[in-house]
N, C-alpha and C positions, 0 to 999 in steps of 0.2 A: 442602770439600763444598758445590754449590749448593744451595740452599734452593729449592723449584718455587715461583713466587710466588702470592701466596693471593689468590685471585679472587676478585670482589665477587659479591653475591647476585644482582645485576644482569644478569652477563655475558653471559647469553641476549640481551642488545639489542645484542653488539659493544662495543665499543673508545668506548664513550661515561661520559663524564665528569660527565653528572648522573644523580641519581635521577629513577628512572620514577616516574610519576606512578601514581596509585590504578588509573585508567582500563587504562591501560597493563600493570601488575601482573596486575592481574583480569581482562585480555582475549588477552595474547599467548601466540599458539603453546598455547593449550585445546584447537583440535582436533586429535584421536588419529589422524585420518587423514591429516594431516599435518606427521607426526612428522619428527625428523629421522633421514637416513642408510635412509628406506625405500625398498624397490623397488616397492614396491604398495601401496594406501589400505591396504587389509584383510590380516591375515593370513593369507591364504588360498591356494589354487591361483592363481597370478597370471591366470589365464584365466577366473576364477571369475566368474558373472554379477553381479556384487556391483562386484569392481574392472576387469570390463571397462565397466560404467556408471561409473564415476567417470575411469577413463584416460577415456574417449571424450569424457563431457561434463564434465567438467573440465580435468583436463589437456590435452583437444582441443579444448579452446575457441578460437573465431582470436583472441577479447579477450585479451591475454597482455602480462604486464607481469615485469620481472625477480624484483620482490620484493614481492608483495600483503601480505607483514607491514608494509610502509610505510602504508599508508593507513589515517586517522585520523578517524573521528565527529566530524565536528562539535561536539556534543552531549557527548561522551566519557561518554553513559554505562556503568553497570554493574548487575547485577544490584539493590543497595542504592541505587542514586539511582533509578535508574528503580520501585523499588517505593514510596519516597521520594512522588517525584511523584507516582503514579497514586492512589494512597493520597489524599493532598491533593483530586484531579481527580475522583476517587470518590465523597469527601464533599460536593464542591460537586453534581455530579450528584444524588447520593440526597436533597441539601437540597431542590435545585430538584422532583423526581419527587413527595417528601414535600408541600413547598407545594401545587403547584399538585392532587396529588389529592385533599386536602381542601379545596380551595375549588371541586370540581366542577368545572374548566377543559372536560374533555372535552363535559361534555355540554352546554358553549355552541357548539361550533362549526358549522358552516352544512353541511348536507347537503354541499353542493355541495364545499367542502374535506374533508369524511369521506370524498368521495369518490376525492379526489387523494389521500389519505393509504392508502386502500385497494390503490389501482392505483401507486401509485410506491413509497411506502416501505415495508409492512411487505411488498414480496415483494424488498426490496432486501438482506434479509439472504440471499438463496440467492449471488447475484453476492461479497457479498462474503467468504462463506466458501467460495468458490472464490476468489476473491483469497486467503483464507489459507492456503490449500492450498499453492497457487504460493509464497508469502513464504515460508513454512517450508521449502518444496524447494529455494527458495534459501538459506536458513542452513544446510539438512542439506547442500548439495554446494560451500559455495563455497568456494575457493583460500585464506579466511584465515580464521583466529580474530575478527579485527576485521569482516569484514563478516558473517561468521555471528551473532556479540550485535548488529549493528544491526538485521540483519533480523529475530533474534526478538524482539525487541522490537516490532517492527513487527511481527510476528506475531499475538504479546498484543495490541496494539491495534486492530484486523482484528476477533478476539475479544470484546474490550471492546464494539466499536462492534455488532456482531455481536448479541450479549447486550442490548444499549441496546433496540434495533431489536426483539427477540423481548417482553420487558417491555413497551415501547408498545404494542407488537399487543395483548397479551393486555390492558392495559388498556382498549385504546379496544374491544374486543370486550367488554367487561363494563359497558363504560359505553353502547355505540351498538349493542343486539343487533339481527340484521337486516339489519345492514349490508356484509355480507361477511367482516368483516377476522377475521383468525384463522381464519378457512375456507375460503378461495378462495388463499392466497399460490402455494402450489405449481400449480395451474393455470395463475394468471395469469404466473408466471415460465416454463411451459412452452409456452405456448399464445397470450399476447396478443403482438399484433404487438409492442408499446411494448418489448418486453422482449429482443425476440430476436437484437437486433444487440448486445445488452449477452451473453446467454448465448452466443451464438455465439464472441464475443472471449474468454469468461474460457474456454470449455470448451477453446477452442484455447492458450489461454495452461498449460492445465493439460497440455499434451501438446508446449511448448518443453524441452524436457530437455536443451540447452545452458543451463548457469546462469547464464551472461551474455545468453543472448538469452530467459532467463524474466523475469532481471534487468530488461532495457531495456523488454520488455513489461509488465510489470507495474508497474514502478516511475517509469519513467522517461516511459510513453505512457497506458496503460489506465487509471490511477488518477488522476494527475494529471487528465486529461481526464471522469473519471466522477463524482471528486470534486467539480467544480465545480457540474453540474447535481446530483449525490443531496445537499451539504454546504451548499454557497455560496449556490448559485437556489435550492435549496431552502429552504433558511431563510430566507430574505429573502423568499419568497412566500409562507413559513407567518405569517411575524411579519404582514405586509400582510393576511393571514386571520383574523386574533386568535389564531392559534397560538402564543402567546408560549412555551409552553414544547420546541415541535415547535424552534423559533428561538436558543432559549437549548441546548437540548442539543448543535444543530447547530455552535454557536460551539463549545461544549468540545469537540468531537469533533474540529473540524478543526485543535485543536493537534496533532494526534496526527500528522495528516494531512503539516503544515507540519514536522513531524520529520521525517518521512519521505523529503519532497518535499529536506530538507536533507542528509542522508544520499547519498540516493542523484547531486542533481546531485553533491556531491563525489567519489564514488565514481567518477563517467563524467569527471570532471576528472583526478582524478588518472590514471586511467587513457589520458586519451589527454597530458598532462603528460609521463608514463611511456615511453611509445609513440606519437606524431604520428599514426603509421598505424592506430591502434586507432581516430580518428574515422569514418575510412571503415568501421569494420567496424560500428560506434554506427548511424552514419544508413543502414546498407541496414537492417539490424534496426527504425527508429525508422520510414523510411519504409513500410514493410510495416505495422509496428502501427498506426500512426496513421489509416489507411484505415479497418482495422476498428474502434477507436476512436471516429472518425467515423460510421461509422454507427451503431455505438449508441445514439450520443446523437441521431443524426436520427430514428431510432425512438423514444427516449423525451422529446426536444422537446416534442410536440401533448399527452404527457398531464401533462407543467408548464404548457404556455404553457393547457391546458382547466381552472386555476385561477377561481374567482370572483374574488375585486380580486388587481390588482397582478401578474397574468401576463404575462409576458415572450414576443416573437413567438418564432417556434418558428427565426425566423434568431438573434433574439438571445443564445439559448441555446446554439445552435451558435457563433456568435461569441464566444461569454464561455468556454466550455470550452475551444477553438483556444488562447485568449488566454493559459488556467491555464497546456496544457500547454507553449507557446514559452515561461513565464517560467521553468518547471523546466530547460527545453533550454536557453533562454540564459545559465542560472546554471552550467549542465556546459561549454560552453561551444562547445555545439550549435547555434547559432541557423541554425533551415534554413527551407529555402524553402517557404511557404505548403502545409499539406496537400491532396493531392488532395481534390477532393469528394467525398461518398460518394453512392455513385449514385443517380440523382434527385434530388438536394439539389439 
């Protein structure tokens, strides 16, 4: 009589001879819509408006690669390391918030930076919770378990920064009354020129409903390139303002950022690794975003470079975001040809 032979705990990863790791355990094959042996995401009438939006923008993706359970985070984390870190990154933040509101930092700063902090950053939490909009549409449709936990975690951080962003407001509005902030954001993200080519890109971004081309827009063009002037220029012209803690929060945040930015070039590596021809599908997606991209940032250039000391010209800024986003592409292993200019520039 044969004996059927008794399979490891494992055997969801194949015909492999080590143990999966933590990362791996806690991430493979969690999404229920793609289960094995289905005809359709959903249980449902296979016509059903539910799995014809997943057939269409998933499985009709032209990004297509044999087997997206292969692709692996950098980072490899999981729900418990990632609350781990933030945790840690939490307490450093609440330290720094703590300090500096008992030494009245707010109410040193010069008109003239209250007033860059009015018009750039506390209306920069609407842009980036349409960024989290899109990141999340990307973990709810994408092809694997493994890119679905990278992006919600990037999710949560979107969030975090998001939250950061609403806290300052409401402080610098208690400490500087008169001054706009906490009253005018929704306006000014609706209505100031500085803003529209940043709201124009994310509102479009929220209406890509291919998951690979919210993917390469969001992650791979729009953020990288927005990051540099709301994270990078930003804080480097808060600290030259005496905004040390506008400077300090800006550094913690853009770990979050450089996660992200790590992630996703591996994501568009493996995937054209996987498929050579998936690069050509990466750069018509990258070339399109990167225009609107572009203008964003030519629209919110003049209201960094309208800083009192240590304002950057309004090419430099355009220069330095270009720069962020070729170093994410050349890390996928995209490096393309110089972005169109955005008109007038």
């Amino acid at each position: 009589m044969t004996t059927a032979k008794r399979r490891r705990t494992w055997s969801a990863f194949g015909e492999t001879r080590r143990v999966p790791s933590e990362y791996e355990v806690m991430t493979h094959e969690t999404n229920w819509t793609l289960r094995a042996g289905r005809k359709v995401p959903f249980e449902q009438n296979p016509s059903s408006p539910a799995n014809l939006w997943f057939l269409t923008y998933r499985e009709g993706s032209p990004l297509k690669v044999d087997d997206w359970n292969a692709f692996r985070d950098p980072d490899q984390l999981t729900y418990r390391t990632y609350v781990g870190l933030q945790d840690d990154e939490e307490t450093k933040a609440e330290g720094l918030l703590t300090q500096y509101a008992e030494a009245g930092a707010d109410a040193t700063l010069s008109e003239g930076w209250v007033s860059v902090l009015g018009r750039l950053f506390a209306p920069a939490r609407y842009p980036l919770h349409g960024a989290q909009q899109v990141q999340a549409y990307i973990g709810h449709i994408a092809p694997s378990s493994y890119i679905t936990n990278a992006s919600a975690f990037a999710t949560a951080d979107l969030l975090r920064r998001v939250t950061r962003i609403a806290y300052r407001t409401r402080e610098l509005q208690l400490a500087r009354p008169g001054s706009g902030i906490g009253e005018r954001e929704r306006v000014i993200w609706e209505d100031d020129p500085a803003w529209q080519g940043a709201r124009k890109a994310v509102e479009t971004a929220l209406i890509a409903y291919d998951w690979a081309e919210a993917f390469t827009a969001i992650d791979l063009v729009l953020l990288p390139t927005l990051d540099d002037v709301l994270l990078t220029q930003f804080g480097a012209v808060a600290r030259a303002n005496g905004d040390e803690l506008a400077w300090h929060l800006s550094s913690l945040l853009a770990a979050d950022a450089r996660r992200r930015e790590r992630w996703s070039a591996a994501l568009a590596a493996f995937a054209i690794d996987q498929r050579p021809g998936n690069i050509d599908v990466l750069r018509k997606w990258i070339d399109r975003w990167s225009v609107r991209a572009d203008e964003a940032v030519a629209a919110l250039a003049p209201a960094l470079a309208s800083a009192p000391q240590g304002a950057p010209s309004v090419d430099d800024v355009l220069d330095s975001a270009r720069a962020a986003r070729a170093r994410v592409l050349d890390a996928a292993g995209l490096g393309l040809h110089p972005a169109v200019p955005a008109a007038g520039v």
